[in-house]
C-alpha positions as CSV (number, residue, x, y, z in Angstrom):
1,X,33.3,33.1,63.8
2,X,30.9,34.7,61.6
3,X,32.3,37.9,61.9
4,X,35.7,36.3,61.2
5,X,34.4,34.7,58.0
6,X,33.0,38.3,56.7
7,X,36.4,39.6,57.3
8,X,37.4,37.5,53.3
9,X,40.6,35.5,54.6
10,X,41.9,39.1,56.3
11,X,42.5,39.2,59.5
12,X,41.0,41.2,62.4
13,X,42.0,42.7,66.2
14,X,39.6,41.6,69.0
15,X,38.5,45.5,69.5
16,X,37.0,45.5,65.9
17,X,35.7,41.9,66.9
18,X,34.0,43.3,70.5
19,X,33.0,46.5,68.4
20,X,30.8,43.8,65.7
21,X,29.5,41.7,68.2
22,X,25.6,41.5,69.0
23,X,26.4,41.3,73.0
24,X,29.0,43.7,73.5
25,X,28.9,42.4,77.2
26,X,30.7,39.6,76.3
27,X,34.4,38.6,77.3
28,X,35.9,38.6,73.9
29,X,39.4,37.1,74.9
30,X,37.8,34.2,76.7
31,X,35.7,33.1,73.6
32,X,38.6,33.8,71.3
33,X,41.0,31.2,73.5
34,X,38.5,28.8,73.4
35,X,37.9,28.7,69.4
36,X,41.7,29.0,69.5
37,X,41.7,25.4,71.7
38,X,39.3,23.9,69.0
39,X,41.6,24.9,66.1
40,X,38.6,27.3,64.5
41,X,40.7,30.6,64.6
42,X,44.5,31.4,64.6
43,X,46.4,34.3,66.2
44,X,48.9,36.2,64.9
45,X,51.3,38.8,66.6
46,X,51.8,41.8,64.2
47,X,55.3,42.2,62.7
48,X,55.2,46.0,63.2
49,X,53.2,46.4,66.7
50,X,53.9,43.8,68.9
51,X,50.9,45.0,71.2
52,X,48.5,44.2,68.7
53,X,47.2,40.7,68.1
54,X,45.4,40.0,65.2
55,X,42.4,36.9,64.2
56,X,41.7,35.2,61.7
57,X,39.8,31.7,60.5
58,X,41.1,28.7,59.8
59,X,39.8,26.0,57.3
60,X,38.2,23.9,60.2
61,X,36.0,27.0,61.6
62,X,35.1,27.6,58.0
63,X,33.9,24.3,57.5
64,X,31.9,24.1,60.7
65,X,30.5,27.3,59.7
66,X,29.5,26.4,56.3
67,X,27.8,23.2,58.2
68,X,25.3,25.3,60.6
69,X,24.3,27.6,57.9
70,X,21.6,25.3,56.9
């Protein structure tokens, strides 16, 4: 989510995502779903390329965020 919230509101593909994270090793779609199920990150389907599905954060995974920096 971190890497969501240095993204500034924009969104961001899961390659770019897999590409920033500290274990590369792991399953990037899987922990994507399950932030999607808690309602921390939204998925959009790009107008122009169907193919390619782009993330972004919502309010709620900001807020969670901004709780366990301290």
């Amino acid at each position: 989510m971190r890497i969501l919230r240095g993204q500034k509101g924009k969104a961001i593909n899961l390659q770019d995502i897999q590409e920033r994270m500290i274990n590369k090793m792991s399953n990037t779609t899987r922990l994507v779903d399950k932030l999607l199920k808690k309602k921390f990150v939204k998925r959009n389907i790009c107008k122009n390329n169907r193919r390619k599905v782009e993330i972004s954060i919502t309010d709620l995974g900001l807020n969670i965020l901004n709780g366990l920096d301290p």
